[in-house]
N, C-alpha and C positions, 0 to 999 in steps of 0.2 A: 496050303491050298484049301484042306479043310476047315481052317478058320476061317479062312477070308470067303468061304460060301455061308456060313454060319451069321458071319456080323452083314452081310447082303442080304441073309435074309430076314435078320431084325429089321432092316431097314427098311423092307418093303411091307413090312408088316405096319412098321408105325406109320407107314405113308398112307397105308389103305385104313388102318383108325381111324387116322384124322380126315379123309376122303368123307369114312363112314359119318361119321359125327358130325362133319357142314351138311351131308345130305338130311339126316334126319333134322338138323336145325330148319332147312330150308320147308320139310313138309310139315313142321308143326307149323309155319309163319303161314303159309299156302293155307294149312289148312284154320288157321286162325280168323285168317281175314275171308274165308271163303272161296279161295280162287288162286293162280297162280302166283308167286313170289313177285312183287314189280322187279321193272328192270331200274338203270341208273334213270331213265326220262319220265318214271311216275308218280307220280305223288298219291300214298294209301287214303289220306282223310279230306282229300280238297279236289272239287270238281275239275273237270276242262274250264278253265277261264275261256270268257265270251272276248271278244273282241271291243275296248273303249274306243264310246261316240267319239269321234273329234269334236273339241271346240267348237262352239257357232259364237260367230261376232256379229252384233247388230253396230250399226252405226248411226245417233242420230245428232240433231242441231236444234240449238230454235230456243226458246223464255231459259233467260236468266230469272226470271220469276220462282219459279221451281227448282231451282238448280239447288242447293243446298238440302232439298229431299229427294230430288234424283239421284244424287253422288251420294248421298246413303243406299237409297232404294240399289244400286246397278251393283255397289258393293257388299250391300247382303245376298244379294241375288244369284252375282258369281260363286259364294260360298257355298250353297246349296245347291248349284247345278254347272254347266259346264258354259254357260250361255255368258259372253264377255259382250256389256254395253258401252262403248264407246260414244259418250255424250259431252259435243261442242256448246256450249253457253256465249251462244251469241247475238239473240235476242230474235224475238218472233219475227220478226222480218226476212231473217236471213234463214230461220227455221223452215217459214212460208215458202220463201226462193228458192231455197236444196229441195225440199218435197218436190216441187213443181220442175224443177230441172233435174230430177230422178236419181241425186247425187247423194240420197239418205236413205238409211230404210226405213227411220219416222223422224219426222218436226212435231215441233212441241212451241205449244202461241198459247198466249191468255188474251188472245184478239181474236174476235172469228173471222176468217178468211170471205173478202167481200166477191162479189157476184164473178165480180173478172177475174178474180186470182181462182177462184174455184173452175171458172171455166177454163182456161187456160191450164191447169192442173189435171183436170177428168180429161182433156181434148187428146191429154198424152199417155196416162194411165188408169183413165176410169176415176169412179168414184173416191172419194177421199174424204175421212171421216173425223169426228171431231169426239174422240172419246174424253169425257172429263175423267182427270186424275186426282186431283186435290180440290180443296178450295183455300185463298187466304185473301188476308185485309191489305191496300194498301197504306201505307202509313205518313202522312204529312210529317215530314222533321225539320225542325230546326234547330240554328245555332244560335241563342239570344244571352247573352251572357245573366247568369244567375236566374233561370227561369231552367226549372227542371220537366221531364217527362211528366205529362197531364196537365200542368198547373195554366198550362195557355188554352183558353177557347177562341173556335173560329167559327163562323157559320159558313153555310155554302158560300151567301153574300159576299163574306168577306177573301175568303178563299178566292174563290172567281175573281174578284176587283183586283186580289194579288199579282195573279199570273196575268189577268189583264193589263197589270203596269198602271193602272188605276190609284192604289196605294204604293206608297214608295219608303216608307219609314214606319218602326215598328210603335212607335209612340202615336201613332195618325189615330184619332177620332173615331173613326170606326173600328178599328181596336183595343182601343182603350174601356170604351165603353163595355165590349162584352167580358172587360176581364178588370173591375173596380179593384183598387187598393194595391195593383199589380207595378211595381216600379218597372216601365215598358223605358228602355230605351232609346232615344234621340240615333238612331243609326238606321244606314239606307239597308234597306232587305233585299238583299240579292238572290232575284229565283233562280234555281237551277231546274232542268229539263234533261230528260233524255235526250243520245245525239243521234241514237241509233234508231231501226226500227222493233218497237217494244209495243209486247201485249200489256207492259204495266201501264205503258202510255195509253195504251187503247183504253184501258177500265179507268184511269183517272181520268180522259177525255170525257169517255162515256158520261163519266159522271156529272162533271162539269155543262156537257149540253145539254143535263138534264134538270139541271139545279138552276142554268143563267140562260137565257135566251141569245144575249148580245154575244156570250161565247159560242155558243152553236151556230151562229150568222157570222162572226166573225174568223173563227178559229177552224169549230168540230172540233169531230171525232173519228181517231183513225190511229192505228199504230205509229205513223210520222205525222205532224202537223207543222205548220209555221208560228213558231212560238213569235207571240211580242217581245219578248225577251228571258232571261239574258245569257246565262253560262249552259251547256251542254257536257255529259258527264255519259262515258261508255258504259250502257249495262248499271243494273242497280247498285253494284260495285262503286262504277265510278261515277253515281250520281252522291252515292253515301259518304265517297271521299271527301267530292268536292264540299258537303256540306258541313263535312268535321271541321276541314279548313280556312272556310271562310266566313268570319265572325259575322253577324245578320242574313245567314242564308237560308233558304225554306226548300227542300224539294221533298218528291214523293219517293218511298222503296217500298218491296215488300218488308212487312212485319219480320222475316226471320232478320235480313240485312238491320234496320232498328235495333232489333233485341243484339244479336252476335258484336255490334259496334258501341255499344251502348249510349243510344243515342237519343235524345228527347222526343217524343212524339207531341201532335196536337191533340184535344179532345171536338170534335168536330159535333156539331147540330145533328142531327138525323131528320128522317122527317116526319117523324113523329112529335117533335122538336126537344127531344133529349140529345146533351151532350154527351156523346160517347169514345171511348178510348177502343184503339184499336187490339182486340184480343180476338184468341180461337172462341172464346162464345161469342161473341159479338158477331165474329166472323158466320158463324156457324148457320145465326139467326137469319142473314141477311137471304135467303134461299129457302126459308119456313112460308110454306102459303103462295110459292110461285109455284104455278102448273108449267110442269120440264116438258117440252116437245122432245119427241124421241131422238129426233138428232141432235139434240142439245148443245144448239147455238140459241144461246140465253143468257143475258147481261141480268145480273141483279144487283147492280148498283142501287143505290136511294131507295131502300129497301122502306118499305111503309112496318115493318113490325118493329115496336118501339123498343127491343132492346140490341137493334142488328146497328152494327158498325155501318156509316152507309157508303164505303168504298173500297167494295170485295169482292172478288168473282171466281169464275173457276180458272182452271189452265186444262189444255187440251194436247192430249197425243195426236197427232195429223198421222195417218195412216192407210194407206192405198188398202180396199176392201177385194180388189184382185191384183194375190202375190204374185211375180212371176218365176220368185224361187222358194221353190216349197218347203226347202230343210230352213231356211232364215222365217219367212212364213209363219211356221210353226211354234220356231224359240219367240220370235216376236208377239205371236198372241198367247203363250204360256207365261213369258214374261208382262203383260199388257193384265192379267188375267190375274196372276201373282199381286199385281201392285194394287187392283182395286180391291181387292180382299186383304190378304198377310199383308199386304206394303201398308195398309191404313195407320198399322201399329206404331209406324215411327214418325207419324203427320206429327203428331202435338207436343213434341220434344224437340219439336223443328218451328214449333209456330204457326203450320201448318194445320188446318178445319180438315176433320177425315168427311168424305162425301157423305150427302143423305143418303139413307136408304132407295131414295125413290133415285138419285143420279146413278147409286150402283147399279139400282134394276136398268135403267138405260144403258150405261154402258157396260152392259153383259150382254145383251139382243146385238150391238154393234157389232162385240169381239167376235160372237157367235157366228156374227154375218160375213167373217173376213173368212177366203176360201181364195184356194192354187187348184188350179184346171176343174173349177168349177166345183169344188168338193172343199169340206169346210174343214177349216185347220184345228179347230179345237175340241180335244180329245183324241184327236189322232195319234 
């Protein structure tokens, strides 16, 4: 019996040792860190985590024009913030229609929105604004066998009498002449046309009733027109198809569609009366010595400075100046705000003109001016 008190008491002794020894481990750690030992649910070196923003999704519609530095612009922009752009390319018509029927939270046109489409638009959510994003050149292309990119001149003249269905064959007289020694030939030139409604339509229109009279009387200018003829191709996509396709065909795309297809362009008169080929300076020029009104609905097609491409313009964000949801709102003009400044960086890798100076100052007073419950959304 007296052993067996002996080895019970070894044993309580070694249990209070090692009792002793987690305690003192535990006030050195207490007293290390300042304060009591954490439990299992603390963490010694790393704050309270705050709560992650949700996601914000903008949704918007409208120019295939732009679309090719949008779909870069929206996917650097998720990288950097939480803000997911969801952008339809379905040409400023339809960009115009979803703004106006409140089914986007921006359209996006390189057409400015005419007196009835605006009123119609503001009658249901106010003011709607025309922020310029880019600028770029449209590009005459065609398919002429053995005739490469630059090597063709056109003038306005001749251009206009094209789409007018006036000339019909690439060897015709009045093409021959502006391009001596050039074996042109004997095949019907088949124009194509947008089928959709398009701001690029809008700025090669523009252009066109400003260069021909009998176009302007007979045709205009408008995001849809009634072409004389002939083929209709969806989106600059499917203007640029048709013309890979179809051996003597001529239509208009933007310059990135040209370049990414690799596809011949024209060298076009300006009116200065230099032939110019469509590039980011060229582009750039055509907007040097034009006084921008602040809303910046402003065509500068047939630019008078002699080294500006003369069929190029801006494209615009459409955007309701009162949000009626504040947290979309908000990503929307931080995003809007991002693109005219950091987004410029990836215009000219795209073929894209980064805006002048004087279009950024305008549209910063715009973004400035967009406000939910009457309080302004940026910097908030």
């Amino acid at each position: 019996m007296q052993k067996n008190s002996k080895i019970w008491n070894q044993m309580l002794m070694m249990k209070l040792a090692v009792a002793g020894l987690a305690a003192v481990v535990v006030s050195l750690v207490a007293a290390t860190c300042g304060g009591a030992a954490p439990t299992s649910t603390q963490t010694l070196s790393q704050p309270t985590p705050t709560a992650t923003p949700p996601t914000v999704r903008l949704n918007g519609a409208g120019a295939t024009f732009p679309y090719p530095l949008y779909s870069k612009w929206f996917d650097e922009y998720a990288k950097i913030t939480k803000t997911q752009v969801n952008y339809q390319s379905i040409g400023s018509g339809g960009g115009i229609r979803q703004i106006t029927e409140g089914t986007v939270d921006f359209g996006a046109s390189d057409g400015i929105m005419t007196a009835e489409q605006q009123a119609a638009a503001e009658q249901r959510y106010g003011p709607i604004l025309h922020t310029p994003m880019t600028m770029g050149a449209v590009a005459v292309v065609y398919n002429v066998p053995g005739i490469t990119a630059g090597q063709l001149k056109l003038t306005p003249e001749a251009l206009a009498d094209i789409y007018l269905k006036k000339v019909s064959k690439w060897n015709a007289p009045s093409i021959a002449a502006l391009n001596p020694g050039m074996s042109l030939p004997n095949l019907d030139i088949a124009v194509v046309h947008r089928s959709d409604g398009s701001g690029t339509t809008f700025i090669f229109t523009n252009y066109l009733s400003k260069i021909s009279p009998e176009w302007q009387s007979k045709v205009g200018n408008a995001n849809s027109v009634n072409w004389p003829g002939d083929i209709g191709g969806q989106g600059n996509e499917g203007v640029a198809g048709q013309v890979r396709q179809i051996p003597g065909a001529i239509g208009y795309v933007e310059l990135a569609y040209a370049t990414q297809n690799n596809m011949a362009w024209a060298a076009l008169k300006n009116a200065a009366g230099n032939f110019v080929q469509p590039s980011l300076e060229a582009a750039s020029r055509a907007a040097d010595g034009v006084a921008l009104p602040n809303d910046m609905k402003v065509m500068v097609t047939n630019s008078t400075n002699a080294q500006a491409y003369p069929i190029t313009g801006f494209t615009w964000l459409l955007a309701y100046r009162n949000q009626a949801d504040c947290t979309k709102g908000k990503a929307l003009v931080d995003m809007m705000w991002w693109a005219i400044h950091d987004g410029q960086q990836f215009a000219s890798s795209l073929q894209y003109a980064t805006l002048p100076a004087d279009a950024v100052s305008k549209a910063e007073a715009q973004i400035r001016s967009i406000a939910c419950n009457g309080q302004p959304l940026l910097g908030k």
